[in-house]
N, C-alpha and C positions, 0 to 999 in steps of 0.2 A: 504493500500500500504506500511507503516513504517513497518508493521508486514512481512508483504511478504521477503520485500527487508532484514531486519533482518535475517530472516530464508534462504533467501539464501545466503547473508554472511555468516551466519553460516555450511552451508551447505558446502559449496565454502574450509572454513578453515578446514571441517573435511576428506578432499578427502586425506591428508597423514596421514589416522587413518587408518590403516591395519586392520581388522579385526581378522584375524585368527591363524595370525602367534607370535607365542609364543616362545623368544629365552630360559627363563627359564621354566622348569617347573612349575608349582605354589603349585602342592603335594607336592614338595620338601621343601619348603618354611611352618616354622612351624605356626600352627594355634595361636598361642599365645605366644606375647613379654612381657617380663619384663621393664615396663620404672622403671628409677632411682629413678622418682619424683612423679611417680603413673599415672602422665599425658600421655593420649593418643591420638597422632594428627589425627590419621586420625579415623575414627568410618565407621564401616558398621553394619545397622539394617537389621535383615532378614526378609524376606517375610515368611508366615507361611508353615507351613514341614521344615523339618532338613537342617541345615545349610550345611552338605556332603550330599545332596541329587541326585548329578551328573544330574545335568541339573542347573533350575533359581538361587535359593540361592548361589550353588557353583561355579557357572561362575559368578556371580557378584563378590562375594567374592574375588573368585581368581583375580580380575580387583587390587581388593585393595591390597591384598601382594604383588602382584607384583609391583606395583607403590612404595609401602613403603619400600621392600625390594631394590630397584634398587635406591632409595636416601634417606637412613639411617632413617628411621621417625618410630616413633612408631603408632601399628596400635593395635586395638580388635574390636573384633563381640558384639555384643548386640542382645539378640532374647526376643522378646515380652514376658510377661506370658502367661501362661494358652495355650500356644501350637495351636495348628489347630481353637483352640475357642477363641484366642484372640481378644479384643476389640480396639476400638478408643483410648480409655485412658490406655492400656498396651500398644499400639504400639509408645505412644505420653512419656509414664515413660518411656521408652528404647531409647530415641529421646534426652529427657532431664538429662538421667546420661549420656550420649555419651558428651552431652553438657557440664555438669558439670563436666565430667572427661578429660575436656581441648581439647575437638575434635575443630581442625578448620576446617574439611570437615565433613561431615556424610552425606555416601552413603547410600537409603533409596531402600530397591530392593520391586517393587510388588507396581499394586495398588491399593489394600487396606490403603497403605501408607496416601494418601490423605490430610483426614480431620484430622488427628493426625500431619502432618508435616506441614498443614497451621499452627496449632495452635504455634508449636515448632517453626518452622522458625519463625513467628511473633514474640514472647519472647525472641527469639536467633537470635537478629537481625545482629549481629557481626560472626556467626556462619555461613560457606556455606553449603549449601543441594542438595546433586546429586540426584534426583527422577529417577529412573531406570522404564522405562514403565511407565511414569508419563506426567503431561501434564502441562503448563501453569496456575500459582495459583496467580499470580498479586503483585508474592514479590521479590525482586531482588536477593536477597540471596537463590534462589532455581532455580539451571538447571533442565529442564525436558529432558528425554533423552527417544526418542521412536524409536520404528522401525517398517519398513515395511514387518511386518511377512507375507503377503498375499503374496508377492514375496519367501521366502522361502519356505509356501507352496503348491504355483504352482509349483516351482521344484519337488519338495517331491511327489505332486501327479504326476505330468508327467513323473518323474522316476519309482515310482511304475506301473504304467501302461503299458510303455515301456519295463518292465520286465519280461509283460508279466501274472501282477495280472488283474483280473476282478472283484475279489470280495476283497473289502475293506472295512474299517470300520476306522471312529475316534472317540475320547475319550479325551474331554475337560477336563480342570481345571477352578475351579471359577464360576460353576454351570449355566455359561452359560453367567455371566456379566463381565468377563473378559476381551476386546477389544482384548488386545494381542492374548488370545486363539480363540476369535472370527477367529481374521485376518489371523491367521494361518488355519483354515479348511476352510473358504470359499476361501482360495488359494489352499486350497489343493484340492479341489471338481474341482476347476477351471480348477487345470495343470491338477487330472487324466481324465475331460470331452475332454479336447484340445487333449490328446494323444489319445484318444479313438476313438475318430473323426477322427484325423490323419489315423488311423489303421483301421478302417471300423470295430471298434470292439460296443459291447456293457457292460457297468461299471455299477454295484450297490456297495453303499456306505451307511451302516449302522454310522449312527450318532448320538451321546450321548454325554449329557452330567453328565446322571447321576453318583452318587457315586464321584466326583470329586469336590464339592465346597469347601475343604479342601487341595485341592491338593496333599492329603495321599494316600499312598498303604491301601488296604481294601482287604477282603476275596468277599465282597460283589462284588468289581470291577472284581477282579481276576474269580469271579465266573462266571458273566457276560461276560467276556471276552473268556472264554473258552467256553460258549455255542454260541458266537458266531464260535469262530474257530471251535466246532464241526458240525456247520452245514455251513461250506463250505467255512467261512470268509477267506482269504489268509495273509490279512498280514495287521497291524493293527497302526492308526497315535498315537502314544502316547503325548499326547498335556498335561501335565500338571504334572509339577514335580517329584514330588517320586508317581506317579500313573504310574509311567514307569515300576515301580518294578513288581508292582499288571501286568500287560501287560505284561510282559517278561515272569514272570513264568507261565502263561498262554499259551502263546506263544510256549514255552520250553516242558510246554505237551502236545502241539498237532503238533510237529514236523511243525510248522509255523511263521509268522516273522512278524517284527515291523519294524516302522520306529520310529528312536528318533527325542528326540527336543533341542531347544535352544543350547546346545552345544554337540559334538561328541561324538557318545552313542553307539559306536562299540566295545570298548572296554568294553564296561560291559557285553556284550553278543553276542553269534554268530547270532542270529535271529537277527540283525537289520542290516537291508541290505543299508540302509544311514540313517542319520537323516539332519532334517530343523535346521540350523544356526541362530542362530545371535551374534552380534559382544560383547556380555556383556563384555568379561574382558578388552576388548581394550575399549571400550566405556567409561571405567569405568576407567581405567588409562587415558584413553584422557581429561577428566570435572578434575576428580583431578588437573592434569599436567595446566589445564589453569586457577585454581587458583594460583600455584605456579608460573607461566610466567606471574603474574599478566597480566589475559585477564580474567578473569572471566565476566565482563559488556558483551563479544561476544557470552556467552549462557547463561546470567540469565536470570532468565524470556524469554527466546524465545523459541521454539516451535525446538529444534533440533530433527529433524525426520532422523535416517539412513539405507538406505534401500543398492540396489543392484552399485549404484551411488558412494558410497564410502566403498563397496566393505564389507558392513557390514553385508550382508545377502547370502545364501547360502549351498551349498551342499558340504559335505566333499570328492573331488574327490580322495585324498593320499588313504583313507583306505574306501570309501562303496566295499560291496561286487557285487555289480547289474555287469552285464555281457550283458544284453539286451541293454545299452543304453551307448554309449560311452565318453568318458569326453570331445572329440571334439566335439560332438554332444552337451553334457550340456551347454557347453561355447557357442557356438552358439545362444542358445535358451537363455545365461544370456546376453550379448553383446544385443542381443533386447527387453529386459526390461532396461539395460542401454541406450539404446540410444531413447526409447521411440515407438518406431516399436512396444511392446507388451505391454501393459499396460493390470494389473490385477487390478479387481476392488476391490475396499475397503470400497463399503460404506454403505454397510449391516450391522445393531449393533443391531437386533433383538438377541432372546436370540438361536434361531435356528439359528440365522445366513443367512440362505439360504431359509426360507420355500417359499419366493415369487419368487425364482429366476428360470428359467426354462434352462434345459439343454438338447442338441441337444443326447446327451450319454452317458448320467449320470443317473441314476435313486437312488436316496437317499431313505432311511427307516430309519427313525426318530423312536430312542429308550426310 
């Protein structure tokens, strides 16, 4: 019950966390400051693929220039060694020069994070830790900050549907142990089963996770991708960082479309007809922001989950292209997972995700 009541304090304080709205740019804002003194206050470690990946690493990131830029502090990135093959003990060295180079926050994105940031936060006990997609590790010096991807995508699927797609396909990151990637296609199977139904239609959704436990672009993926859109796939859920790229150009030769992730992936390409949200940079200036209002005790160690509730999840209505499915109609359908009328399940963590689950209009083929 202490854990409960925690979590919905915390829940309760993050309802003026906007999610979306961004008064600066954050590409405007340079990757890298000069301190005077060599020391760097704020630290962000990346999740593995490229720190401008336009999707997880760079929406976390962007959480922390903007925070740094908007009250004068000096900020830098840290990425692991050895790239996509990084271990526990590269991601835990990249943890403790953040620490030893004067970080009093270090933002940690991705979790693989883990068993390198128990270690780190334990040593660095004077040090705060924002776990980005992270969870509860029994040390007071580390927020975990998650979200309710299953909500973002049920959107995702019920807009693709409504558009008017029948044949769909997704493509995880993190080879399947991901939770985040999880919760995002077992919402998305959810929203395109619910529209389908709604419509008297019938849905097959091709699902994979392969070529993705690095969250890299691959020829391998791109390869796959494209023999799916040649034989009929329509428009494809890109679930896992720079595997969007490998998806696009895919996409791009078979005059066919995607949906992006994590953050708004319109602009990279005309093929993506919306993409699934979540609140990374706000998320990520908000845990900052309550070390600096000294409140940090109201997310350490507590289970801060943000889903449709505090407005952290979602679909980009300004700029998708969909035409089948109206933005009063989306609001509608988000208004009742806030108010509890539609609840999406989440409690599928198998590595398929779904293979037990049975759908009224779904028909899934596992890659």
């Amino acid at each position: 019950m202490k854990k409960f009541l925690a979590m919905l304090l915390a829940m309760v304080m993050m309802l003026g966390c906007a999610a979306f709205a961004e008064t600066v740019n954050p590409d405007e804002i340079s990757d890298t400051v000069t301190a005077a003194d060599g020391k760097y206050e704020i630290a962000f470690v990346t999740d593995v693929g490229q720190l401008k990946d336009k999707s997880f690493n760079q929406g976390t990131w962007n959480g922390v220039k903007l925070y740094a830029n908007a009250n004068g502090l000096t900020y830098k990135y840290y990425q692991p060694a050895n790239g996509d093959q990084a271990t526990d003990d590269d991601r835990y060295d990249a943890m403790k020069a953040a620490c030893e180079g004067g970080a009093k926050v270090v933002v940690c994105a991705g979790f693989m994070q883990g068993t390198a940031l128990a270690k780190a936060a334990a040593e660095f006990a004077d040090v705060k830790f924002v776990f980005i997609d992270g969870w509860q590790l029994g040390l007071k010096n580390v927020a975990p900050i998650a979200f309710a991807e299953e909500q973002s995508g049920y959107l995702a699927g019920y807009a693709a549907v409504k558009e008017g797609f029948t044949r769909l396909g997704f493509t995880g990151g993190g080879g399947g142990t991901n939770p985040a990637c999880i919760r995002y296609g077992y919402g998305f199977a959810q929203g395109a089963n619910a529209a389908a139904k709604e419509m008297g239609v019938t849905v097959e959704l091709k699902y994979s996770w392969q070529y993705g436990a690095s969250f890299s672009a691959s020829a391998e993926l791109q390869t796959m991708i494209s023999g799916w859109y040649e034989t009929g796939t329509e428009c494809v859920f890109a679930c896992g960082g720079s595997m969007f790229s490998s998806v696009v150009a895919a996409a791009s030769a078979n005059d066919a479309f995607v949906v992006g992730v994590d953050v708004d992936q319109s602009y990279e390409s005309e093929t993506v007809v919306t993409s699934a949200l979540k609140g990374l940079a706000s998320a990520t200036e908000w845990a900052i922001g309550k070390l600096y209002a000294g409140e940090w005790d109201t997310i350490g160690d507590v289970a801060n989950v943000l889903g449709a509730n505090n407005d952290s999840v979602g679909l980009p209505t300004d700029t998708w292209s969909l035409t089948g499915w109206t933005v009063e109609e989306y609001n509608a359908v988000l208004a009742q997972i806030k108010d509890g009328t539609l609840v999406i399940d989440n409690t599928v963590y198998e590595n398929d995700a779904i293979t037990g689950v049975e759908f009224s209009n779904l028909t899934i083929i596992y890659e």
